[in-house]
C-alpha positions in Angstrom: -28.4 -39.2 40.0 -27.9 -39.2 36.0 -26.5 -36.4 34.7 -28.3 -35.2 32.4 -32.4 -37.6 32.9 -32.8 -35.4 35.9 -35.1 -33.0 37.2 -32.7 -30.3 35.5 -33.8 -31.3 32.0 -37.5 -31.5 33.3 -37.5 -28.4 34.8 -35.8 -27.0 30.7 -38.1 -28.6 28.8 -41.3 -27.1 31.5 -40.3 -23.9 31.2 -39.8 -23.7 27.4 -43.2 -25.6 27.1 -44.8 -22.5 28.9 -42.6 -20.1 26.8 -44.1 -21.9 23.6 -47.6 -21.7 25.0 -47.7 -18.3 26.4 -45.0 -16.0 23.9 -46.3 -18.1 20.8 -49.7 -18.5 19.5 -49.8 -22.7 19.9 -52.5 -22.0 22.7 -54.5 -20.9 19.3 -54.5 -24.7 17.5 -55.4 -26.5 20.7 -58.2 -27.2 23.4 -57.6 -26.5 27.7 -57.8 -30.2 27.8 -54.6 -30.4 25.3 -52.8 -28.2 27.6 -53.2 -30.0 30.7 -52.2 -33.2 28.7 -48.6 -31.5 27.5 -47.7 -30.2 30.5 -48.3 -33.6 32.5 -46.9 -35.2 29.5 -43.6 -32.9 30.1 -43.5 -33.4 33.5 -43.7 -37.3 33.8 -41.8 -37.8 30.2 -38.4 -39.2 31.8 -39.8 -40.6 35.2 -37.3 -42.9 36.9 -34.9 -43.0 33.8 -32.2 -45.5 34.0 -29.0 -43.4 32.4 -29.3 -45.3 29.7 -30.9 -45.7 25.8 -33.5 -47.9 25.1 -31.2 -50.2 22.8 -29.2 -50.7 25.8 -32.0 -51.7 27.8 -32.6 -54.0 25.6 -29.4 -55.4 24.4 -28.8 -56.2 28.0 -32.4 -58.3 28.7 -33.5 -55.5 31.3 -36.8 -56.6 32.9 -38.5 -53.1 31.6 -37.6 -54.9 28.2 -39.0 -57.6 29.1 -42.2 -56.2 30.3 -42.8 -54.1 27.2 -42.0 -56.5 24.9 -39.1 -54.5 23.6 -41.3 -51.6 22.5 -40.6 -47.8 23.6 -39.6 -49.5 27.0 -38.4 -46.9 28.9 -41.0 -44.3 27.4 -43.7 -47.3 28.6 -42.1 -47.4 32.1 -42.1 -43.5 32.5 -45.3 -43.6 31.8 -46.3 -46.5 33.7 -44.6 -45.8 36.4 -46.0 -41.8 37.0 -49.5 -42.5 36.6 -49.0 -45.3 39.8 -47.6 -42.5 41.4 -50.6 -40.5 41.0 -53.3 -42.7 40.6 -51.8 -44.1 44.4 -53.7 -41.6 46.8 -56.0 -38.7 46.8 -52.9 -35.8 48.2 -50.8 -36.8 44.7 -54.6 -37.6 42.5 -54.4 -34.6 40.1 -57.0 -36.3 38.2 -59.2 -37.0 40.8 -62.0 -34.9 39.9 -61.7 -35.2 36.3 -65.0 -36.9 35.0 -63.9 -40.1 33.6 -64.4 -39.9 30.3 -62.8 -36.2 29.9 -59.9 -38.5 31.9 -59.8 -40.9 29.5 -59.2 -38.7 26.7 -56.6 -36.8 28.7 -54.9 -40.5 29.6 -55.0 -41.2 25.8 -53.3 -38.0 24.6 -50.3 -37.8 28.0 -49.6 -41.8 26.7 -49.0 -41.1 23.2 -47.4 -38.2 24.1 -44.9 -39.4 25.9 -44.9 -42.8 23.7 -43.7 -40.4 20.4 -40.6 -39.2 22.5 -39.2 -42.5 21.8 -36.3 -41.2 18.8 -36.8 -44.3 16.7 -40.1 -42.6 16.0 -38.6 -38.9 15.6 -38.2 -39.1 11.8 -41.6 -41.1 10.9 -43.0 -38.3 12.9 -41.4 -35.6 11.9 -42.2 -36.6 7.9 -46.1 -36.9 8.9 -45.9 -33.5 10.1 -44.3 -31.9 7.0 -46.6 -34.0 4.9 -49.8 -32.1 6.6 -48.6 -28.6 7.1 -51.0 -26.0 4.8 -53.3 -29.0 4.3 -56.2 -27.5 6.6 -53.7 -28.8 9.6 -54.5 -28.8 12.7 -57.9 -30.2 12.9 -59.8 -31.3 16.0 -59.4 -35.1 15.3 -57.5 -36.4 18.2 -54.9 -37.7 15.4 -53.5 -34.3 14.9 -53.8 -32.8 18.1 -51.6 -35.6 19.1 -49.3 -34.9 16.2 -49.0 -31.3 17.3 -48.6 -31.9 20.8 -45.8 -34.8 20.5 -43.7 -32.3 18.4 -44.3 -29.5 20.6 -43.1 -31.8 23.2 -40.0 -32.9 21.2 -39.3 -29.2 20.6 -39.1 -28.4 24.6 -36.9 -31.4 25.2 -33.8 -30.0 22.7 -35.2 -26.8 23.7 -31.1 -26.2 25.2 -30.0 -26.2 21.7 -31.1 -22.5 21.3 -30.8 -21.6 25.1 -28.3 -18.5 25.0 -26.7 -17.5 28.6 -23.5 -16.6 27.4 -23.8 -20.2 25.5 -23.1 -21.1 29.1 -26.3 -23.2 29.5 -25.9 -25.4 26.3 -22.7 -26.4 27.2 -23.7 -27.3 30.5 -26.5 -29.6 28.7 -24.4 -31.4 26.8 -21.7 -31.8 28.8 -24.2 -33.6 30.9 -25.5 -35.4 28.2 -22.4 -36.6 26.8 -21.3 -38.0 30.6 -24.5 -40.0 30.7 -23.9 -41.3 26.9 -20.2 -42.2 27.7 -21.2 -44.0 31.3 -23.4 -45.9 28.7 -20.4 -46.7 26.7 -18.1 -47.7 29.4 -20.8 -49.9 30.5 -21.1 -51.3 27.2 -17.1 -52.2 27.3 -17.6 -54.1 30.4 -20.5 -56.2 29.0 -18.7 -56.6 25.8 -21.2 -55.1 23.6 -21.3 -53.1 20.7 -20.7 -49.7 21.8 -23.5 -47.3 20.7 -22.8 -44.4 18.6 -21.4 -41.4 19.8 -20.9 -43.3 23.4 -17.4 -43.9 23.1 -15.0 -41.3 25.7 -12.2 -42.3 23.8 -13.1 -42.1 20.4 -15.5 -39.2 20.5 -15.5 -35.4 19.5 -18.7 -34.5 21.6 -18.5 -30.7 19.2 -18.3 -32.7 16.2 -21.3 -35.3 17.4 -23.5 -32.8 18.8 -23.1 -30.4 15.9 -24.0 -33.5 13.9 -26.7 -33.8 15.9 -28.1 -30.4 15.7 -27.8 -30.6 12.1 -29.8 -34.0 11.7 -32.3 -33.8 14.3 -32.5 -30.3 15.9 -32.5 -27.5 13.1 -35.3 -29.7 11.0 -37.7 -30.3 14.2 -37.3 -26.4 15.3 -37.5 -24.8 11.9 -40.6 -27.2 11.1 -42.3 -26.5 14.3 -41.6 -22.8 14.0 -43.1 -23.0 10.4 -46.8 -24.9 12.3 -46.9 -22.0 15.0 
């Protein structure tokens, strides 16, 4: 029901993983069992989102806040929360026959995957990244293979950014995304809190944000991972 944490954005950021994997050479710098991690990872990476930011969640004493101690809470409950559905019978088991210890390398890499789409950690990681590149980077310590495969995954979820479509497709995206950020902010008025950034209906240019916001964020992560691959 949100309108933009849906299976819309899942299905974006799925199909410009495989674009990445299959048109580019990033198949090149990682193992089959990196793969099958990503693509999980991409899959599950907003399971059962709330609508809402993780500050929110927070500000407001959610139990998910609660349970995870404040930390990546809703990245913690995606995860959490997908692997019960899959671990919960054999029919939905896609890991079944995965010797355990080739499973718990793959359960290792899908958590901190999924745990470095938190944004708080977007600049830290983004930094490491650009402090490795042409220093014999990749190699096959699990460190940076999961360095490689968090920003691949942070590339395929603003992957709309540089969808085309007549520009038709971006501005569906964040039209959608702006109508989830301002049902935060009208929530937030309700509650009386301090309404987040960029969350306001009434006091927001959603060009002027978002161009902000592919300024800060966007152009640096693409252009960088662009530069890896």
């Amino acid at each position: 029901e949100n309108a933009y944490h849906n299976q819309n954005h899942i299905i974006d950021s799925l199909q410009a993983m495989h674009y990445i994997m299959t048109i580019r050479n990033l198949q090149d710098l990682i193992k089959n069992i990196d793969l099958f991690a990503v693509f999980v990872a991409n899959i599950i990476h907003d399971y059962e989102h709330p609508g809402y930011s993780n500050q929110f969640i927070v500000r407001t004493k959610h139990p998910i806040a609660i349970r995870y101690s404040d930390y990546c809470v809703l990245e913690n409950h995606h995860l959490a929360a997908a692997f019960s559905l899959i671990l919960k019978k054999d029919s939905s088991n896609i890991m079944m026959n995965i010797p355990y210890l080739m499973y718990k390398e793959i359960r290792k890499l899908i958590i901190e995957i999924v745990l470095n789409t938190d944004m708080s950690k977007h600049f830290s990681i983004m930094t490491t990244l650009k402090t490795k590149l042409g220093n014999n980077f990749p190699t096959d310590a699990i460190e940076d293979r999961i360095l490689v495969l968090s920003v691949a995954l942070r590339t395929c979820d603003q992957f709309k950014v540089v969808r085309n479509e007549r520009r038709d497709g971006f501005n569906r995206f964040m039209d959608a995304q702006f109508e989830e950020y301002w049902k935060q902010g009208d929530m937030e008025k309700v509650l009386d809190l301090p309404i987040s950034k960029f969350m306001d209906r009434e006091n927001t240019n959603k060009e002027k944000a978002y161009l902000n916001y592919i300024q800060v964020v966007c152009k640096p992560l693409l252009t960088t991972f662009f530069i890896l691959i």
